[in-house]
N, C-alpha and C positions, 0 to 999 in steps of 0.2 A: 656809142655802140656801133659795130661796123654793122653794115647790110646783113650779114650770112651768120650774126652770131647770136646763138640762141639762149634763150633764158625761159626755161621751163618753169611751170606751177603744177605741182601735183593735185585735184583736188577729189574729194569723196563730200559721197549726198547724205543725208539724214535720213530720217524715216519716211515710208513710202516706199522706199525703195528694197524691201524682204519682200522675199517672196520663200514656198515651201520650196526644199530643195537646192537653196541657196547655200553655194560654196561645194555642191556634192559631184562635176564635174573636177574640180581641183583634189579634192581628197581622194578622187578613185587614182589618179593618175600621179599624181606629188608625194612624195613622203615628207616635205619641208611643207607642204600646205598641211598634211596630217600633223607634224606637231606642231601645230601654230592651234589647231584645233584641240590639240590637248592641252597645250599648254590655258587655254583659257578653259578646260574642263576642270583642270585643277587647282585655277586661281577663283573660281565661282560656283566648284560643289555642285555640278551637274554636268551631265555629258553631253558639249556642246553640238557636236557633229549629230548625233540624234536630234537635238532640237530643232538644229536647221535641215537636216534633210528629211527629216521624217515630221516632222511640226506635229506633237501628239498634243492636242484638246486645243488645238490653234495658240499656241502660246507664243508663238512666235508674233503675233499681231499683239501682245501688252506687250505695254512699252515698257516695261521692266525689262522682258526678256528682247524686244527689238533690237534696244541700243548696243547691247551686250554681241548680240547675235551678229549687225552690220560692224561695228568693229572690227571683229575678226574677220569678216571676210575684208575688209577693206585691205587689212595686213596679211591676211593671206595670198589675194590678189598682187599686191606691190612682191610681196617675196616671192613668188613664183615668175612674176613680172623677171624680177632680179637675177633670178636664179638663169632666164633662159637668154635676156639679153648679153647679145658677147660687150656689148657697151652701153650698161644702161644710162640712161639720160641723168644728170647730176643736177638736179632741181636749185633753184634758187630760192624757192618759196613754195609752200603747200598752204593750200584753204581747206576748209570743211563747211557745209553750210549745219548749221545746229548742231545735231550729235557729231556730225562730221568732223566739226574742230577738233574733238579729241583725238582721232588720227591725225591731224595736220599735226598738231603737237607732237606726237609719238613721231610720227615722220622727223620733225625737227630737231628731235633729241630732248625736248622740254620735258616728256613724258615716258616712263618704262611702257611697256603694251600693257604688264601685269597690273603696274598701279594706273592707267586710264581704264582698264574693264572693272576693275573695283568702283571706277568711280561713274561711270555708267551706268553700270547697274543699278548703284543706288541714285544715283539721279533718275534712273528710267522707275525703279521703286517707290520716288517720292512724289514724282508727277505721275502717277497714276493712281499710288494712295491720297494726294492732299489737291491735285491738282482739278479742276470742275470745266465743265462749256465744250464748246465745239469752236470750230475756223470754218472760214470760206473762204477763197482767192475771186476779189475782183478782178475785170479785167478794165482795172484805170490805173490813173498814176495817183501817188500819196494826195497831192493838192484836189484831188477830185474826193476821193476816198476818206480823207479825214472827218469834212462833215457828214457824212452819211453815218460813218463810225459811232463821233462822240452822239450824235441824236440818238444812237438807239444802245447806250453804253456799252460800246462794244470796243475794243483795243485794237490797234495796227499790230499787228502780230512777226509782220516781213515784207523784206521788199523785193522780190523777187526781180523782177524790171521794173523799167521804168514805167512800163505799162501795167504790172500787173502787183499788185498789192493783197497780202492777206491778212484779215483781221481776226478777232477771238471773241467770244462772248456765250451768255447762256443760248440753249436751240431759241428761246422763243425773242427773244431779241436778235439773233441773226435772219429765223424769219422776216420777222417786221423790219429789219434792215433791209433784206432781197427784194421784199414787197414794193417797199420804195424806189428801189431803184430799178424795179421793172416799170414802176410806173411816170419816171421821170425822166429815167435812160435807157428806155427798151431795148436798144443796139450794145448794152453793157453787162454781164453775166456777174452771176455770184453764185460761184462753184464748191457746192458744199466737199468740206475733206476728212477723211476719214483719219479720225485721231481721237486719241483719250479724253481730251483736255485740249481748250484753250491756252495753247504754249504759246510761249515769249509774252503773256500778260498778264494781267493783276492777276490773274487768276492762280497763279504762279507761285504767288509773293510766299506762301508760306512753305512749298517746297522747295525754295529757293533759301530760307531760312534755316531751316534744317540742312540742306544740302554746302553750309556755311562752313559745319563743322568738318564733315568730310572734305572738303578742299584742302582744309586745316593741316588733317593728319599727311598731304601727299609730299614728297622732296620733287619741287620743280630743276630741272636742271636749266640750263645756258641754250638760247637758242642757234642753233647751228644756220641755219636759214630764215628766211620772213613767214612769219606766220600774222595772215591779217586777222582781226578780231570780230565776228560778226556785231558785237556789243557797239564798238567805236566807227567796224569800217576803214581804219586805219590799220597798219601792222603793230601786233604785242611789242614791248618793250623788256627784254629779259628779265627783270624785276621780277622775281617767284610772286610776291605780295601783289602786284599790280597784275600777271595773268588772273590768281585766283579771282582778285577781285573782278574782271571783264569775264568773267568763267560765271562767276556767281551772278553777277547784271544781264548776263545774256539772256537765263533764265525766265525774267519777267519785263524784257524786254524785246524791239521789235531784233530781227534778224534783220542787219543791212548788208545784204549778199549785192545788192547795186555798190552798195560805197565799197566791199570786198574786192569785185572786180576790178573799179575803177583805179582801186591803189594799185593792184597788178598790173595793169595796162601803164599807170602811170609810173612803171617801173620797168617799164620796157621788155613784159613778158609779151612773148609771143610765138608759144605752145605752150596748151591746157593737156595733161592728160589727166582722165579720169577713172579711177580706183573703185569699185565693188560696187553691190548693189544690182537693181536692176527693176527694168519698169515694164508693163507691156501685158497682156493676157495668156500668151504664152506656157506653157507649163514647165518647163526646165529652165536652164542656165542659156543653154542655145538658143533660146525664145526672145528675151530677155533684150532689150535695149535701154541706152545708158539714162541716167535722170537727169545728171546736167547738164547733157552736150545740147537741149535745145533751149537753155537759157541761155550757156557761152555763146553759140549763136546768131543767137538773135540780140545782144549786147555787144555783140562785136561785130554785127555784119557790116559797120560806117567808118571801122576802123580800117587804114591803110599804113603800110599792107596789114593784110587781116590774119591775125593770131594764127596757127595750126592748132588743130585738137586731133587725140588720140583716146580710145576708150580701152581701158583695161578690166572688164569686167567677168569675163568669164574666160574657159580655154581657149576660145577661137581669136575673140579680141587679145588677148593678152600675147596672145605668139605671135598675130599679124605685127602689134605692135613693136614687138619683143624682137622682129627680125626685120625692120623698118628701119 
């Protein structure tokens, strides 16, 4: 690879990353982000643009409706992305971390947008009907992390960094987890997160069961570009049978968004832009800053030369980008 030649990764964030109002920038101003909003009103029997800009009875925080919800923006984001660059960037690879894979897929051509929101959905349906517990994020690495974990039955849930590790289990054993590790590594945190369920662990197992069949019914297409796997950490292998299965393992298993990166780096990316979502206290779109850009970051800051990243997540970011 010469010096000056690029090789982009598209990526989008998982849940955490909704907020109310989300996506309602792009749809005042886009008519290609308004049907990207319809279009999933009518593959999911409710009227999406209401849900996220107006979030009536907070529904947008179950994760039934979450996953469904950042999807589209994610693809509304990249299409309007598209729409305004005179050249837009030609990825060689997209990641997702958790829900996010599903757009990396869609991205890749493995997936229609209609059949990954079908299958979100009910994924986001089964983990919050069958799924149990809560998560924390340590701030260690997996070798520190594990036994604290298995003493207090509690699961690795993702690897966010190298440093920073998150696990699952019921509230009262994360307690008694935290407790521990205040008392043994006072300079170490356990960052309770706000979520339905203890995801990517046993807790999992039986929404991951049912979520078998739904795999079943989807037509995987041929991968156009690298899509890593957060299941393996390595890139999927076009094999329809072999995504579903690392689709369906993902579920009750950890997220390895470190081993994610590492195949991209070790593929000679070097530009991250990242796709919807959005984090921060903020109240609008314009508030809003990106959920990955401080993991790419800080797992890249030793790399030389060190990756570009770009945020695509609302109107401002997306045209900075979009005429860059």
């Amino acid at each position: 690879m010469s010096d000056n030649e690029q090789r982009a990764i598209f990526i989008f964030p998982g849940q955490g990353s909704q907020y109310q109002g989300i996506g309602s920038d792009l749809c005042a101003e886009f008519s290609s982000a308004r049907r990207i909003y319809e279009q999933a009103s009518d593959v999911l029997g409710y009227d999406m643009a209401k849900l996220s800009l107006d979030n009536p009875e907070d529904k947008i925080n179950l994760t039934r409706y979450t996953q469904p919800v950042l999807l589209t923006h994610h693809i509304a984001c990249l299409t309007v992305y598209r729409e305004l660059a005179a050249l837009p960037v030609q990825p060689v690879a997209a990641a997702g971390h958790s829900l996010g894979e599903y757009s990396a897929l869609v991205t890749a051509g493995a997936l229609s947008f209609e059949d990954a929101l079908g299958l979100v959905a009910k994924r986001g349906e089964l983990m919050g009907t069958y799924g149990e517990g809560e998560m924390a994020a340590l701030t260690m690495d997996l070798e520190t992390a594990q036994p604290f974990s298995d003493r207090h039955f509690c699961a690795i849930a993702g690897l966010n960094l190298p440093d920073q590790t998150v696990v699952g289990g019921s509230p009262a054993d994360l307690d008694a987890l935290a407790a521990e590790i205040a008392e043994k590594l006072p300079k170490k945190r356990a960052v309770r997160l706000k979520t339905e369920g203890a995801f990517h662990t046993y807790y999992m197992v039986e929404a991951a069961r049912r979520f078998r069949d739904e795999l079943n019914k989807v037509e995987f297409g041929e991968l156009a570009i690298g899509v890593p796997s957060n299941y393996t950490g390595g890139y999927h292998e076009s094999d329809p049978a072999t995504i579903r299965a690392r689709l369906f393992f993902q579920l009750f298993h950890p997220v390895n968004w470190v081993g994610c990166m590492q195949t991209a780096l070790d593929d000679g990316i070097n530009l991250f832009l990242e796709f919807g979502g959005g984090i921060g206290p903020g109240d609008g779109p314009a508030d809003k800053r990106p959920n990955l850009e401080g993991m790419i970051k800080k797992f890249t800051r030793r790399v030389r030369p060190r990756p570009n990243y770009l945020p695509a997540i609302n109107i401002e970011t997306i045209k900075e980008t979009a005429g860059g």
